[in-house]
C-alpha positions, 0 to 999 in steps of 0.5 A: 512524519507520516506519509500515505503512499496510495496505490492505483492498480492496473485492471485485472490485477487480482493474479498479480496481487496473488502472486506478489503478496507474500512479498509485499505483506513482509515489508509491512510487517517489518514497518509495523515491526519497527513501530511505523506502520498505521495501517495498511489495506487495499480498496476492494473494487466492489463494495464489500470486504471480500471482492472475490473475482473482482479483486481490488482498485489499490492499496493505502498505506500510511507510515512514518518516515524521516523525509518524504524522499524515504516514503518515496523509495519505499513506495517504489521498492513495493513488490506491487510496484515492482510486479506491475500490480499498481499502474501508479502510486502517490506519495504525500505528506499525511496529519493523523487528527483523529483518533486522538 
């Protein structure tokens, strides 16, 4: 099933996303590697695709995992989670509709 795992970030949490990415993009590689990962990207705190200095308000992720109980410990082994990037994440069930 699907899961979209959901990622409030702290404030000011651009240096800590810097610093941790490389971590956290090697976990989505290897979901999308083993043909789970929908798609992943954070929510730019402005409005516009490259925030500069303002960095970004969290991330979405929706992959697929064997039970929601999965989801939830991949969620809390992200680096992100780990560095104190995000201050809280939430994990839930997720029915892909469209596209078809």
């Amino acid at each position: 099933m699907l899961y979209a795992i959901v990622g409030q970030d702290v404030p000011d949490s651009l240096n800590l996303r810097l610093a941790t990415r490389p971590a956290h993009v090697d976990r989505l590689h290897a979901l999308q590697q083993a043909g789970r990962l929908l798609l992943a990207g954070p929510f730019p705190a402005i409005d516009g695709n490259d925030p500069g200095s303002a960095g970004f308000s969290g991330s979405l992720i929706v992959a697929e995992f064997d039970t929601l109980a999965n989801a939830q410990a991949w969620a809390d082994a992200d680096p992100y989670a780990a560095a104190g990037v995000y201050a809280n994440v939430s994990v839930k069930p997720f029915k892909k509709v469209f596209p078809q």
